[in-house]
C-alpha positions in Angstrom: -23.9 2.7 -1.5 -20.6 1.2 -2.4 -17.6 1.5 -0.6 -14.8 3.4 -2.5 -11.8 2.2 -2.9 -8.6 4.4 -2.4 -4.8 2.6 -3.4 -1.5 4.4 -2.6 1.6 3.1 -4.9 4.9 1.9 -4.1 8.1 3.9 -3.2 9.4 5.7 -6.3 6.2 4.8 -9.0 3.3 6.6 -9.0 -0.9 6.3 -9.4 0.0 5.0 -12.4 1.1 1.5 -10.7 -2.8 0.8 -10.0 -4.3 1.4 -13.6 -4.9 -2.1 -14.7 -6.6 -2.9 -11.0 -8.6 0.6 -10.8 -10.2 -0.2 -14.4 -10.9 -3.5 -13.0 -12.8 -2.3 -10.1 -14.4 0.2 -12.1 -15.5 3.9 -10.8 -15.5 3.7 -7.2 -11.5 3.2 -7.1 -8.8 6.0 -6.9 -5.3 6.2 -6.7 -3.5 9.0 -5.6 0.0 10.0 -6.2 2.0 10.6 -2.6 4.4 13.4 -2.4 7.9 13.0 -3.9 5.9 10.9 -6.5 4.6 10.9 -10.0 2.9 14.5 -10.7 4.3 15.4 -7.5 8.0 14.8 -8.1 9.9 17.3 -6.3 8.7 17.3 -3.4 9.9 16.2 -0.3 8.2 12.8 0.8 6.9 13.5 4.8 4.4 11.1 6.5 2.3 13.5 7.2 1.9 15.3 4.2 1.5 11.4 2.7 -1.4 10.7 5.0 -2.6 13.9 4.3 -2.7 12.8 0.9 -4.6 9.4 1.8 -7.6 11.5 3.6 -8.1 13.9 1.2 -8.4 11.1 -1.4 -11.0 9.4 0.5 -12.5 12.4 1.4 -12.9 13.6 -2.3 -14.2 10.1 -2.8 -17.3 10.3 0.1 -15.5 10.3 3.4 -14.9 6.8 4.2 -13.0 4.1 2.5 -11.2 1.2 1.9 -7.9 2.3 1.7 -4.9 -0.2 0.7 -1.8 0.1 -0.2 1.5 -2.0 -1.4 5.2 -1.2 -0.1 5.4 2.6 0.7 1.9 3.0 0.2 1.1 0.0 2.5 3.0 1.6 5.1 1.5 5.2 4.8 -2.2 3.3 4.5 -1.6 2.0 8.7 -0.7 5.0 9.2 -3.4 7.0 8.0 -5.7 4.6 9.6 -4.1 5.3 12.8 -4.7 9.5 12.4 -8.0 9.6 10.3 -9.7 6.0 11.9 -12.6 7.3 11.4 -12.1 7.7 7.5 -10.7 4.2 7.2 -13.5 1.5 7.0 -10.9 -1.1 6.6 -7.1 -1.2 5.8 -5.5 -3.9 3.0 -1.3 -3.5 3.9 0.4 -5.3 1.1 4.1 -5.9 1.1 4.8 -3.8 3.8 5.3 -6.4 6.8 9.2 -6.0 7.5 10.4 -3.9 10.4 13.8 -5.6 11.8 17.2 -3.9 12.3 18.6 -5.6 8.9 15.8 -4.9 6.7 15.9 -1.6 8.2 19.4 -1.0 7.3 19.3 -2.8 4.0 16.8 -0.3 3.0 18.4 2.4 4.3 21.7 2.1 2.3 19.9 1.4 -0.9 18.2 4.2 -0.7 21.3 6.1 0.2 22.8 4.9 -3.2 19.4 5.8 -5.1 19.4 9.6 -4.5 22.9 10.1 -4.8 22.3 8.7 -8.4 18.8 9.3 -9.1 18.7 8.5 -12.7 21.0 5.7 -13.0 18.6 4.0 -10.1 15.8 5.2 -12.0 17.0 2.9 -15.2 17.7 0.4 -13.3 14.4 0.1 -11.6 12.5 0.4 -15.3 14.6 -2.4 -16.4 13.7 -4.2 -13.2 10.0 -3.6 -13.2 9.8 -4.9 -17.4 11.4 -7.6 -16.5 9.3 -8.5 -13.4 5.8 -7.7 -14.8 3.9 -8.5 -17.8 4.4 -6.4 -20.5 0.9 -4.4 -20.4 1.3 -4.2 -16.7 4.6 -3.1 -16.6 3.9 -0.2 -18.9 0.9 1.0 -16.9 2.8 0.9 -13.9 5.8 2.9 -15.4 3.5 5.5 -17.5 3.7 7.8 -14.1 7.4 8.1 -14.4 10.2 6.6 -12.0 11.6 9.2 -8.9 14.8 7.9 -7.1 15.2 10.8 -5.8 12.7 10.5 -2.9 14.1 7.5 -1.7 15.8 9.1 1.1 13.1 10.9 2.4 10.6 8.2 2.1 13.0 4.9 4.1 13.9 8.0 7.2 10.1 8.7 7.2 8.9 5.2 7.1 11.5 3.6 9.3 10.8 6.4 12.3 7.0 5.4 12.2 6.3 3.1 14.9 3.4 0.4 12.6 3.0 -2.0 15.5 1.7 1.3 17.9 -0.6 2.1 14.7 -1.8 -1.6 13.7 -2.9 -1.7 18.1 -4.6 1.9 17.8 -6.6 1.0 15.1 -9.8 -1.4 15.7 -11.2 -1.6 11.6 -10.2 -5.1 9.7 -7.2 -5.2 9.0 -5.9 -7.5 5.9 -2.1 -8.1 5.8 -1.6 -9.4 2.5 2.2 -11.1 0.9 3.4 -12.9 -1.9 5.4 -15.8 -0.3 9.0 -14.8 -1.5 8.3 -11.3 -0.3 10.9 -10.3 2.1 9.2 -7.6 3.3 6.7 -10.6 5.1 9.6 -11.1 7.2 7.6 -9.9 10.7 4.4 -10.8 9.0 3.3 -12.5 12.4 4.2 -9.9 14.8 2.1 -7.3 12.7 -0.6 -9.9 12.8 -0.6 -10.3 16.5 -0.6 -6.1 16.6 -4.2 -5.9 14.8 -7.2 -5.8 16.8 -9.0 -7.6 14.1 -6.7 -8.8 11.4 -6.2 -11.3 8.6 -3.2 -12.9 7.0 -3.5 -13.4 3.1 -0.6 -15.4 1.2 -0.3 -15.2 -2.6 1.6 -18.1 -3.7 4.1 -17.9 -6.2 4.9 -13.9 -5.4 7.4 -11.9 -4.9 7.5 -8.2 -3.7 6.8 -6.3 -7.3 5.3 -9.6 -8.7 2.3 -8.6 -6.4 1.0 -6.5 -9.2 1.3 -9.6 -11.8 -2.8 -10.2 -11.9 -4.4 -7.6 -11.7 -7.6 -9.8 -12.0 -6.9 -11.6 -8.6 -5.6 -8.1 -6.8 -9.2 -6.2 -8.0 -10.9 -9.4 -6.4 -9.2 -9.5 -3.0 -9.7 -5.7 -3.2 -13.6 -6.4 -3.7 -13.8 -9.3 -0.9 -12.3 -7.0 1.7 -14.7 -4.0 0.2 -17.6 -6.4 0.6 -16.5 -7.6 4.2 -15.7 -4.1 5.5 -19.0 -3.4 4.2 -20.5 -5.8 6.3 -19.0 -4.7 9.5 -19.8 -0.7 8.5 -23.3 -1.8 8.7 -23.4 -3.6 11.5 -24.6 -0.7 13.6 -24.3 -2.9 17.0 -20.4 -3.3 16.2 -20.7 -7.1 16.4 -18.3 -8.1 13.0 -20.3 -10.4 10.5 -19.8 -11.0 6.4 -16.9 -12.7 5.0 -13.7 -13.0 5.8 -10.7 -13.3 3.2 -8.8 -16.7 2.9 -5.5 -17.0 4.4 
């Protein structure tokens, strides 16, 4: 039986943001939207209710899955694989490598500035995404709506979770994946050196948003991993075999 896939989207987008990849890979893919986000705008973003959100995605899709993420959603993927292990047959964290004091406080204060004007951030971030993306892509990813609002919520939540403690609690393969002018690969390393059995993959020429650019190479990392965590699934003496993703 295939693996499913499950894919949480970025802070302030929506399920939406994974349409071009989720065709791609075809029926066995879902995307969620998070609390705060998309179909759910309103709510208040908490990390449990995101994880929450996570399991009961993979368990509406058989009960064990790949489950990645990018930004947010690559943050609230290690930590559902840290409460629900057992549900996660392997994690893919994308863009969501950066945990200093400045990026921290960076963060922080732009999101401070987002929900005290919601819609004028919500502009700006449309603009930002068209001009980032390709035009099909860009559309997809914006069809779910844009919510500033959450911002607040979302940073205090992520920035209290403690990644490193979740990345060592969890013992599944682990694929830390960052375009190379992402700044949120800044403490790419030390999250490496946290998995128990983890990966480093580098996509050249990528920003942070420019990760959803190709959708075509995305849906075939996504199926490598799938196929690898496969592999080690069925390995029913727990020794890790199949392939491993190119760094």
């Amino acid at each position: 039986m295939t693996l499913p896939i499950v894919l949480l989207h970025g802070i302030r987008l929506s399920r939406t943001m994974w349409e071009p990849v989720v065709i791609r890979l075809g029926p066995t893919a879902f995307a969620p939207d998070l609390p705060g986000h998309g179909r759910r705008r309103g709510e208040v973003f908490t990390l449990e209710a995101a994880t929450e959100t996570a399991a009961d995605a993979i368990d509406a899709a058989g009960g064990r899955a790949l489950l990645a993420g990018l930004s947010l959603g690559g943050y609230t993927a290690i930590a559902t694989a840290e409460r629900y292990p057992e549900k996660v047959a392997g994690l893919v964290a994308m863009g969501c490598t950066a945990r200093n004091r400045a990026m921290t406080l960076l963060y922080r204060a732009a999101a401070a500035v987002a929900g005290r004007f919601p819609r004028r951030a919500d502009a700006v971030s449309a603009y930002a995404i068209r001009r980032a993306l390709p035009r099909d892509v860009a559309e997809s990813v914006l069809s779910g709506g844009v919510g500033c609002a959450v911002l607040p919520s979302a940073v205090a939540a992520i920035t209290a979770h403690d990644q490193l403690a979740a990345l060592r609690a969890y013992a599944g393969p682990v694929w830390l994946v960052n375009g190379d002018r992402d700044p949120f690969r800044a403490d790419e390393r030390e999250f490496l050196a946290a998995c128990r059995d983890g990966r480093r993959v580098r996509l050249p020429h990528t920003g942070h948003v420019t990760t959803l650019a190709d959708p075509d190479r995305l849906a075939g990392l996504l199926a490598e991993a799938r196929h690898h965590a496969e592999a080690v699934t069925a390995d029913t003496d727990g020794k890790q075999t199949g392939p491993s993703l190119s760094s």
